[in-house]
DRENZATOR-623015 format. One record per residue (C-alpha): residue number from 1; residue in three letters; chain; x, y, z. Coordinates in nm, 2 decimals, m for minus. Example, Ala and Ser with C-alpha at 12.3 -4.5 7.8 and 13.67 -1.06 7.14 Angstrom:
2
     n   res   chain       xx       yy       zz
     1   ALA       A     1.23    m0.45     0.78
     2   SER       A     1.37    m0.11     0.71
***
This chain:
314
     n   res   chain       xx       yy       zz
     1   UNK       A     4.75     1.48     1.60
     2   UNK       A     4.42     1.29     1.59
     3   UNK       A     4.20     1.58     1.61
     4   UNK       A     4.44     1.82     1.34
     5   UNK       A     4.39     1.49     1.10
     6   UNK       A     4.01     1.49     1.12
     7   UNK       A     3.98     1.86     1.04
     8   UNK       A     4.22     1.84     0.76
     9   UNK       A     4.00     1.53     0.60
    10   UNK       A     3.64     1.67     0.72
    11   UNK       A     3.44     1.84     0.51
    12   UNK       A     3.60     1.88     0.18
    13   UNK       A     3.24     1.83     0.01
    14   UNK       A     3.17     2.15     0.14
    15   UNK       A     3.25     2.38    m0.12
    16   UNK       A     3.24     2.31    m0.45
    17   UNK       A     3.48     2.52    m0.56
    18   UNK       A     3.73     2.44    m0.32
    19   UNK       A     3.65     2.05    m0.32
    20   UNK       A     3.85     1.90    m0.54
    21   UNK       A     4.21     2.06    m0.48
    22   UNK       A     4.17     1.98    m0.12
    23   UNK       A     4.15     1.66    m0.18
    24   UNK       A     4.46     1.66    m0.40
    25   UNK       A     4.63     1.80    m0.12
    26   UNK       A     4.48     1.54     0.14
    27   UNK       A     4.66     1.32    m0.13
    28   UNK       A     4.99     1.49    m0.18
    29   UNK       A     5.01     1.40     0.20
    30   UNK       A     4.96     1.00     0.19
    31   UNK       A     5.33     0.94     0.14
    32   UNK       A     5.43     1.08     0.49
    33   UNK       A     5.12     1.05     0.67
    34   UNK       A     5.11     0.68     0.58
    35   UNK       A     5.44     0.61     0.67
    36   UNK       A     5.39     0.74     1.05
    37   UNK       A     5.32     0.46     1.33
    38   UNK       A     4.95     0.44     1.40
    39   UNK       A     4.88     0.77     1.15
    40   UNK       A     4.82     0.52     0.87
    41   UNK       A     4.53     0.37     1.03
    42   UNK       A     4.40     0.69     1.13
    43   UNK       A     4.42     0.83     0.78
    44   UNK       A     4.22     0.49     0.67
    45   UNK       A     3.99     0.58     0.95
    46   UNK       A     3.88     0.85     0.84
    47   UNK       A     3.85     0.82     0.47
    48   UNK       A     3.62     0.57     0.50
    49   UNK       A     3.40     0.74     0.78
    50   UNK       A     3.35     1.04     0.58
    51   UNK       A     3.29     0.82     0.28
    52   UNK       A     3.01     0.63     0.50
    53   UNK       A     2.90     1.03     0.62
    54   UNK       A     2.87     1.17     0.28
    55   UNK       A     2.67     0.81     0.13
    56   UNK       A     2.45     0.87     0.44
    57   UNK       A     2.33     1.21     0.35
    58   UNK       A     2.34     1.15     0.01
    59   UNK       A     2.62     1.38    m0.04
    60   UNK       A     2.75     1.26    m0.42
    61   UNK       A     2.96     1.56    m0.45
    62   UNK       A     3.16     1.40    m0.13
    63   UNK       A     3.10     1.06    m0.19
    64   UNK       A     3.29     1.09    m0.51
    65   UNK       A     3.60     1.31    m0.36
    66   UNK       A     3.63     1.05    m0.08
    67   UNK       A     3.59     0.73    m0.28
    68   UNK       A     3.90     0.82    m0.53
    69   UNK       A     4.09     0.95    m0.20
    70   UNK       A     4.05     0.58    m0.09
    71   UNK       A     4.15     0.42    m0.39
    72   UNK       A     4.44     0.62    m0.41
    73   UNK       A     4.52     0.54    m0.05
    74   UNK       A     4.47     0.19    m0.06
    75   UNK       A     4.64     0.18    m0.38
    76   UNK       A     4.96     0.36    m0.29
    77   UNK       A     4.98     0.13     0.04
    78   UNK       A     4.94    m0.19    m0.12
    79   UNK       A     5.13    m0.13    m0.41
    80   UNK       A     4.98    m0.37    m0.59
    81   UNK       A     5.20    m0.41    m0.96
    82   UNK       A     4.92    m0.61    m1.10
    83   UNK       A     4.58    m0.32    m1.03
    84   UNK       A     4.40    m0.23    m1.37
    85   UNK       A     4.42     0.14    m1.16
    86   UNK       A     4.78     0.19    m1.20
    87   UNK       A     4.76     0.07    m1.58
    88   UNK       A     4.52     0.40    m1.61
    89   UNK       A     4.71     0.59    m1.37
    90   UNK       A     5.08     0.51    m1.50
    91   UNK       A     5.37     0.47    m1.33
    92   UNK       A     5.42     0.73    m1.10
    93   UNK       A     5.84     0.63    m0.98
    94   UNK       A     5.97     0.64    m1.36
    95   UNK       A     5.92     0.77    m1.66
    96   UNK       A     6.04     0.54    m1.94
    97   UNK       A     6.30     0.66    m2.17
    98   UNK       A     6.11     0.48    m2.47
    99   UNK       A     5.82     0.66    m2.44
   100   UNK       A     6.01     1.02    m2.46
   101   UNK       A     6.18     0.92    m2.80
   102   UNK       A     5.99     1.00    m3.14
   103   UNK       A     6.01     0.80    m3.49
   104   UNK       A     6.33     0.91    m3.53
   105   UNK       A     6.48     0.81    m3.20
   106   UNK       A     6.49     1.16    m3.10
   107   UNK       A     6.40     1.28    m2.75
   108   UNK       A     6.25     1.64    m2.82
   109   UNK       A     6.31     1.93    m2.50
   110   UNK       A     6.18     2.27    m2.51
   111   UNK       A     6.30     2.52    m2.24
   112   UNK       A     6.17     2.87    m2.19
   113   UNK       A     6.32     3.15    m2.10
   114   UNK       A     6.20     3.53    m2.04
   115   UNK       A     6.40     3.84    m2.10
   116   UNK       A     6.41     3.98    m1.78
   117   UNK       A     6.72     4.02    m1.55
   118   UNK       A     6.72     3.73    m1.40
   119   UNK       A     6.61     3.53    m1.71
   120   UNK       A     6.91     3.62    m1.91
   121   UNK       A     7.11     3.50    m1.65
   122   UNK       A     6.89     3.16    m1.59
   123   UNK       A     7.00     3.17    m1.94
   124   UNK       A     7.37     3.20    m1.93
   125   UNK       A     7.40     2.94    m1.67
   126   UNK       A     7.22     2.70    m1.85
   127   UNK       A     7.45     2.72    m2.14
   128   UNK       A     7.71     2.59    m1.91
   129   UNK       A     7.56     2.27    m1.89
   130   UNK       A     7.65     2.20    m2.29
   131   UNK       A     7.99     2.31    m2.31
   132   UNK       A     8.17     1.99    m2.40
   133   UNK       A     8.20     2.00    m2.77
   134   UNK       A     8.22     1.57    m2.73
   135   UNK       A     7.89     1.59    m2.62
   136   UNK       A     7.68     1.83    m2.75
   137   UNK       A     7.66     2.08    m3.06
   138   UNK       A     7.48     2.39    m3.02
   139   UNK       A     7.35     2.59    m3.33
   140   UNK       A     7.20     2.94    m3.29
   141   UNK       A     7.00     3.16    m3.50
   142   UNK       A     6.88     3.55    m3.36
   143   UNK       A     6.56     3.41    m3.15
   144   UNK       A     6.63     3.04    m3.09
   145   UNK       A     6.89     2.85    m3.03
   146   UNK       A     6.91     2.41    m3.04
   147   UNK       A     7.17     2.22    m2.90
   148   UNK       A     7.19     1.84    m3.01
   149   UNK       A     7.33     1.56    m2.83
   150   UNK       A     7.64     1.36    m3.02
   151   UNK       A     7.46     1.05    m2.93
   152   UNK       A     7.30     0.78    m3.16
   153   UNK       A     7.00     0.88    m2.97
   154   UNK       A     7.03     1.22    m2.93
   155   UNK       A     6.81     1.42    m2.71
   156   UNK       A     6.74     1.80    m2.87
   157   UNK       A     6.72     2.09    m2.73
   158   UNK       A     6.50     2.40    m2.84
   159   UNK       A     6.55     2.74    m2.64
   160   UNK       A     6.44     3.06    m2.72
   161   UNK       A     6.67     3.34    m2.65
   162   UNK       A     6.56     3.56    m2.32
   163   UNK       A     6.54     3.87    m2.53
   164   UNK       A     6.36     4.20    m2.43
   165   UNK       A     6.08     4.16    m2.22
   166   UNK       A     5.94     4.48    m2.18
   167   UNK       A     5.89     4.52    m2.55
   168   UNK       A     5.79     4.12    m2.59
   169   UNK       A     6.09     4.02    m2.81
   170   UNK       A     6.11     3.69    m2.59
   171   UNK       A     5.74     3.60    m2.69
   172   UNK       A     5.80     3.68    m3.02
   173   UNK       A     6.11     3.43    m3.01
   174   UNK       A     5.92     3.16    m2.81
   175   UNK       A     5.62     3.21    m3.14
   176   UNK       A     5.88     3.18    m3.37
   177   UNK       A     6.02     2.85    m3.22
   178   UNK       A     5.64     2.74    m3.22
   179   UNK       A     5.62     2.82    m3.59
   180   UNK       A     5.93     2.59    m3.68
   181   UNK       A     5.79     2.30    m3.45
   182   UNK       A     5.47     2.34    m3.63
   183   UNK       A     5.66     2.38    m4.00
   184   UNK       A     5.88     2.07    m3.90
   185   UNK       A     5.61     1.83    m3.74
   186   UNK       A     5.81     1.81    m3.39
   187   UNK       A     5.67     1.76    m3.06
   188   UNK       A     5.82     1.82    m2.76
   189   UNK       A     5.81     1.53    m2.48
   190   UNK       A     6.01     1.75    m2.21
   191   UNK       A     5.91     2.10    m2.12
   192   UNK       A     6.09     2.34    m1.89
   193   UNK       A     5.96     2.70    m1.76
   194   UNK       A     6.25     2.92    m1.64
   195   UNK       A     6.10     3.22    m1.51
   196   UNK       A     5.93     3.39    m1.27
   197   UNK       A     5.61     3.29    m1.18
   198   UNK       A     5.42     3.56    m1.37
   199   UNK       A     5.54     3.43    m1.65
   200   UNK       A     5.43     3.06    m1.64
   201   UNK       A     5.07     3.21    m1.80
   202   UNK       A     5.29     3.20    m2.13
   203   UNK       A     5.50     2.88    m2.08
   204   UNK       A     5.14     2.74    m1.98
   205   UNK       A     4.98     2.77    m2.33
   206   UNK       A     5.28     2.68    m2.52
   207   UNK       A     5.23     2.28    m2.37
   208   UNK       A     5.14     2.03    m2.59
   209   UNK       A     4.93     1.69    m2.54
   210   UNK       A     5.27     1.51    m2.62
   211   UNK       A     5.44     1.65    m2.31
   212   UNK       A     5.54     1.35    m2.09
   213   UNK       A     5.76     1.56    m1.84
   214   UNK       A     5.70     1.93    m1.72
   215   UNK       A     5.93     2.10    m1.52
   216   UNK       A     5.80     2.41    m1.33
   217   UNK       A     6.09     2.56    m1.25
   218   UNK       A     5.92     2.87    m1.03
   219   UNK       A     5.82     2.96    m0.77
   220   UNK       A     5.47     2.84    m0.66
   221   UNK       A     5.47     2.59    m0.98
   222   UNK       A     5.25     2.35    m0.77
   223   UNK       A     4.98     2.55    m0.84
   224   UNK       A     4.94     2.50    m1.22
   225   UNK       A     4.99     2.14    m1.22
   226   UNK       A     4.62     2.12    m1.27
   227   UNK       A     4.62     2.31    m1.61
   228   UNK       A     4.92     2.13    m1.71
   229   UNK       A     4.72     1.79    m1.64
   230   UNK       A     4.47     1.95    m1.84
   231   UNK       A     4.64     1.99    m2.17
   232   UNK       A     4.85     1.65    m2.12
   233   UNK       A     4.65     1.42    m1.88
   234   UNK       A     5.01     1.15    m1.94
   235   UNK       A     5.27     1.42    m1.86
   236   UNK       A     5.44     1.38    m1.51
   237   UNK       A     5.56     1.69    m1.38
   238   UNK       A     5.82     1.86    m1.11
   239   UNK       A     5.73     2.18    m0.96
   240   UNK       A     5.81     2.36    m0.65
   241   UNK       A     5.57     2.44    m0.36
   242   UNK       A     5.76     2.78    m0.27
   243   UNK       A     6.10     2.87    m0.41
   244   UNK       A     6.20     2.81    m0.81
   245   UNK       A     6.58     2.87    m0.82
   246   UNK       A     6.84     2.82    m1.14
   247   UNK       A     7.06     2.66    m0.86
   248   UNK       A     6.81     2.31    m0.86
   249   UNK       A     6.67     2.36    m1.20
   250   UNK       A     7.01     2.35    m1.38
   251   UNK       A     7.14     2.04    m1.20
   252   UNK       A     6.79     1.88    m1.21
   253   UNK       A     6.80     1.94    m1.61
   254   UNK       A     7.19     1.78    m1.60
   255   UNK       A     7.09     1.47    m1.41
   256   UNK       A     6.76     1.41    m1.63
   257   UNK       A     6.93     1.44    m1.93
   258   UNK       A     7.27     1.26    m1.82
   259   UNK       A     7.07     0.96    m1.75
   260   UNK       A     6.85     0.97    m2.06
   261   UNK       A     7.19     0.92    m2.26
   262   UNK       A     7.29     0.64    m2.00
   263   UNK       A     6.99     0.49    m2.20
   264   UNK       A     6.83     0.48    m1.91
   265   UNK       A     6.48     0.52    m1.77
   266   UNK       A     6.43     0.79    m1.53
   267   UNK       A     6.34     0.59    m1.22
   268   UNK       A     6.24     0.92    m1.01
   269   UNK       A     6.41     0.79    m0.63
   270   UNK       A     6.75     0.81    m0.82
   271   UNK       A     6.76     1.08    m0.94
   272   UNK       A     6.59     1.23    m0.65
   273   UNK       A     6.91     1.07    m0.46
   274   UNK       A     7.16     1.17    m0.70
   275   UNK       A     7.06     1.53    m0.64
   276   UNK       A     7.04     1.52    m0.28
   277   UNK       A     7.42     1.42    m0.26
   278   UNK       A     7.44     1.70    m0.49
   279   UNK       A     7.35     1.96    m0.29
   280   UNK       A     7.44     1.79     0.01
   281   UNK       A     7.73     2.02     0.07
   282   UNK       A     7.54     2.37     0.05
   283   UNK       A     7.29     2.37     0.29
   284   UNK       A     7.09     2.67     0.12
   285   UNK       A     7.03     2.48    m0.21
   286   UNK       A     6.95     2.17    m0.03
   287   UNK       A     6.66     2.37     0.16
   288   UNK       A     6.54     2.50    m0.15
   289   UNK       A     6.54     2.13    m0.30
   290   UNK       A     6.29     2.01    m0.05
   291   UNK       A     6.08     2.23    m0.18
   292   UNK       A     6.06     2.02    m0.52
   293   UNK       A     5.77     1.77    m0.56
   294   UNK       A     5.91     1.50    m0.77
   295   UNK       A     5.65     1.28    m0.98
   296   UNK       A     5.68     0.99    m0.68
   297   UNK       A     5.51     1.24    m0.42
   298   UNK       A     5.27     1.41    m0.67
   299   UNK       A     4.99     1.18    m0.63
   300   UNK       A     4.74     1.45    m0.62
   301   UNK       A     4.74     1.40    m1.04
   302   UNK       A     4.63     1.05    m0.95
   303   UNK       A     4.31     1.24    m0.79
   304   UNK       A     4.30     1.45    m1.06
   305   UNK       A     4.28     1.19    m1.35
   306   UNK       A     3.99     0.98    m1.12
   307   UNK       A     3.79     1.32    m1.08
   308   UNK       A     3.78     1.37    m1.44
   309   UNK       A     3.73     1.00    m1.58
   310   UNK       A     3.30     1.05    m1.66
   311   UNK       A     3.29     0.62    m1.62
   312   UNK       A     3.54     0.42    m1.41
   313   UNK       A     3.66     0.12    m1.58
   314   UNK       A     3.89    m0.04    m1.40
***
């Protein structure tokens, strides 16, 4: 264990190209590795003696990819409430439901959907979710459809239809539903992707900087959380390291939004919880659950956001 953690810490200074997302991965694994009797010190170990390697060859390339990997470390062990880093970094385990709402007390969602097989029934099943007409109130028009929340802080919901892909017609929608958020001066703080993963490219470039929450609902999603932190450096975001499936994203969406009309923040371990006793009973959706990164975990955007600050101040 000792020897298969020094190999997978060594030497990330390396390449150049390579550098900086293995070091987000060293830190997506912090959260089990440090919870492991006598692993934690280990980890500690040797952060700092490839910190001490890269200062003594004069490696800055190194030096800086091992000195946030500390920070992050020490800072996600300690857990200290009161560190200027975490006023920077944000909260990590909730999202706060204030900070979704705009002036008008609205919490704006877009979800995107491809015309493909499997997106028109992605679709379908997530129309399921807003079929109590004491709840919500769905309005349609050929491209788009929104569905409002009967709440006296309603949460709104903008999906384009999944029509034709092989002749674009679901672009076109999703550009038309752009046009109106650009005509009506809305911003969406929630954005879903269903679709296959060939299709995030598009969901991708229809992000805004006022996305607090992405959802990646496809399969390999982890991959693009780096452009998503790109666009929105704020946004905290759920993706999948293998499997996407309409089975997780539709409850996931249920739960988030359920609680958001509790008038409650979305503290991330319960809702984490609240889906695991979800899927408890079908072992095949629970698998693919596991699979789901959620914000508390994804500390490699903590690396991320160091990497990129040109001057820390904190």
């Amino acid at each position: 264990a000792a020897n298969l953690l020094k190999r997978f810490i060594s030497g990330i200074e390396s390449d150049r190209q390579t550098g900086l997302e293995k070091a987000m991965d060293i830190a997506d694994s912090f959260a089990g590795l440090g919870s492991l009797k006598g692993l934690s010190e280990s980890v500690e170990y040797e952060l700092r003696s490839n910190l001490v390697r890269c200062r003594t060859r004069q490696l800055y390339f190194g030096i800086r990819l091992y000195r946030i990997l500390l920070q992050v470390y020490e800072l996600l062990q300690q857990k200290t409430p009161d560190s200027k880093l975490w006023n920077y970094l944000g909260n990590h385990e909730k999202l706060e439901r204030k900070s979704l709402l705009n002036k008008q007390g609205e919490n704006i969602e877009q979800v995107l959907f491809y015309g493909d097989n499997d997106g028109v029934a992605s679709f379908n099943n997530f129309l399921a979710l807003f079929k109590d007409a004491k709840r919500w109130v769905i309005s349609a028009n050929d491209l788009w459809i929104t569905i409002r929340s009967l709440s006296p802080q309603p949460i709104v919901i903008y999906a384009n239809r999944p029509l034709d892909t092989k002749t674009g017609m679901d672009l076109q929608a999703q550009d038309s539903l752009s046009s109106f958020f650009q005509r009506q001066s809305l911003e969406p703080v929630i954005i879903v992707h269903r679709g296959h993963s060939y299709h995030l490219t598009n969901t991708l470039r229809r992000i805004q900087p006022s996305v607090r929450l992405a959802i990646l609902g496809s399969c390999g999603g982890y991959n693009s959380i780096v452009k998503v932190a790109d666009i929105s450096p704020v946004a905290q975001i759920i993706v999948s390291k293998k499997i996407g499936s309409k089975y997780i994203n539709d409850p996931m969406i249920d739960v988030i939004n359920n609680t958001l009309l509790s008038n409650k923040d979305l503290a991330w371990t319960n809702v984490w919880e609240e889906l695991r006793i979800r899927f408890g009973r079908d072992k095949f959706a629970l698998t693919i659950f596991d699979e789901y990164i959620p914000p508390t975990k994804n500390v490699s955007l903590f690396v991320l956001k160091l990497f990129n600050l040109s001057r820390l101040e904190y």
